[in-house]
matplotlib code that plots the C-alpha trace (Angstrom):
import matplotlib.pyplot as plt

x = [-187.9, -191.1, -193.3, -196.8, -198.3, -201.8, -202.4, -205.5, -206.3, -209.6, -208.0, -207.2, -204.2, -202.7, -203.5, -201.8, -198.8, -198.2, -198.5, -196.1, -193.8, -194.1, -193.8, -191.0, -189.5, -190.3, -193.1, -196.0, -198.6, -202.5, -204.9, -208.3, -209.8, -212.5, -212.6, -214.8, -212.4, -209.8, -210.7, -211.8, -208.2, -206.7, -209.2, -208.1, -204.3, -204.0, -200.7, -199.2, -199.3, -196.6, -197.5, -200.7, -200.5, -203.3, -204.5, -206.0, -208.9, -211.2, -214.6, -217.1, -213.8, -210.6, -207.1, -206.7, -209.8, -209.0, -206.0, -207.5, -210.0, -207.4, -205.1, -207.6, -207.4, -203.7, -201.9, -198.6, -199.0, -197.3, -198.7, -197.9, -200.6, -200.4, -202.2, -202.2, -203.4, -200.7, -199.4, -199.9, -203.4, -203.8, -201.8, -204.6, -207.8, -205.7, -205.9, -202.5, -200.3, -196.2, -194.5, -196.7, -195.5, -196.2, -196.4, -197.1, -198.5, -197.5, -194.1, -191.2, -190.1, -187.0, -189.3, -191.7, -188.4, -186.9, -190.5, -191.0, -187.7, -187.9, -191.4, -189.9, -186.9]
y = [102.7, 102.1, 104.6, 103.6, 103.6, 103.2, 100.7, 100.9, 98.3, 96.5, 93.3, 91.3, 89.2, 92.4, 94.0, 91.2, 90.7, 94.4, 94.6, 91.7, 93.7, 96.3, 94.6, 93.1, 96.4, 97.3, 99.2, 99.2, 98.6, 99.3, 98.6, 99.2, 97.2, 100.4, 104.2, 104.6, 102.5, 104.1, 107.1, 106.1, 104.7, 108.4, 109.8, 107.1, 107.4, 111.0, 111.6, 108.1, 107.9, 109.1, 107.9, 106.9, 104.0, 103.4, 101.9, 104.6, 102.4, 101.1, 101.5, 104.3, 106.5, 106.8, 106.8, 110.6, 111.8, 109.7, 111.2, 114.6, 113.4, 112.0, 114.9, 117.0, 115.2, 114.2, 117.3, 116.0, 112.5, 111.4, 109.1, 106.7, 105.9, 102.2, 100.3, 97.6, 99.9, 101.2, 104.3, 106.1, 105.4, 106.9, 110.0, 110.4, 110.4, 113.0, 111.0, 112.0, 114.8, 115.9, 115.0, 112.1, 109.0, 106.0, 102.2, 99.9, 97.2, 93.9, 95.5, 93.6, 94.3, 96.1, 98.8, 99.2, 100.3, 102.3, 104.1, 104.9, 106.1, 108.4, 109.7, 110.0, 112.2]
z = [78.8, 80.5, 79.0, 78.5, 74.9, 74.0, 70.8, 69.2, 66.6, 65.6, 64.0, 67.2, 65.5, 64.7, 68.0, 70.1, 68.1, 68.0, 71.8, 72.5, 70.4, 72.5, 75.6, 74.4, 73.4, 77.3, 76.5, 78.9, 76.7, 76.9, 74.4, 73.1, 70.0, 69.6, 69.7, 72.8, 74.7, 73.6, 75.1, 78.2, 78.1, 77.6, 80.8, 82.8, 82.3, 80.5, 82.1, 81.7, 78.0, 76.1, 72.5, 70.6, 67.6, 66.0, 63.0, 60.4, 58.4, 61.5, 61.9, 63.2, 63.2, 61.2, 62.9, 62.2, 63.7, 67.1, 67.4, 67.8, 70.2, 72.3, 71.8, 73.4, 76.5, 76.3, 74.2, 75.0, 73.5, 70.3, 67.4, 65.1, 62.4, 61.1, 58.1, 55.6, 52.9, 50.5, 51.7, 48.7, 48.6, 52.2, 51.7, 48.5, 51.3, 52.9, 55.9, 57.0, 56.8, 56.5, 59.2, 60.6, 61.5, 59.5, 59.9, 56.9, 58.0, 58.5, 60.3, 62.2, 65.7, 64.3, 62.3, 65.2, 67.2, 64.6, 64.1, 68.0, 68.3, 65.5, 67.2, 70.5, 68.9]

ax = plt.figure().add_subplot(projection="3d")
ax.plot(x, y, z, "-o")
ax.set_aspect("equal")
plt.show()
């Protein structure tokens, strides 16, 4: 393992927890709590990241329409979209799409495995 992934998360319980989880997993793990920093992140290490999770309710900017931004700079890079919201009420917004990669939140270790692995292929 190894690969770097970029967490973005704006409830900073959530966002620590889910990062030792991914350190854990062996994960290098960088994070932003906000969508600008996020994608200073990307700029700065474009070709280190390998996989974007993100919340999708945050403020300023939903989960869906960072990931575009940061796809433009990183086309490569994978995501995983997490929330707390029910994830029938999400898939009503049309926030995300088939084949997108979901997280309900609050997740275990073993599901946050499972879901990267499955992302990864």
């Amino acid at each position: 393992m190894g690969e770097t992934i970029l967490l973005v998360e704006d409830e900073l319980e959530t966002l620590e927890s889910a990062k030792t989880m991914l350190e854990m997993l062996g994960y290098k793990v960088l994070t932003s709590s906000r969508p600008e920093e996020a994608l200073k992140l990307v700029h700065k290490h474009k070709e280190d990241i390998l996989l974007l999770i993100t919340d999708i309710v945050m403020p300023k900017m939903n989960g869906w329409e960072r990931a575009q931004k940061l796809r433009i700079i990183q086309p490569a890079m994978k995501n995983i979209f997490m929330s707390g919201y029910v994830s029938d009420t999400i898939e009503q917004q049309n926030i995300l799409e088939e084949n997108v990669m979901f997280l309900q939140k609050p997740f275990t270790i073993e599901k946050l495995a499972i879901t990267i692995k499955e992302t990864l292929g």
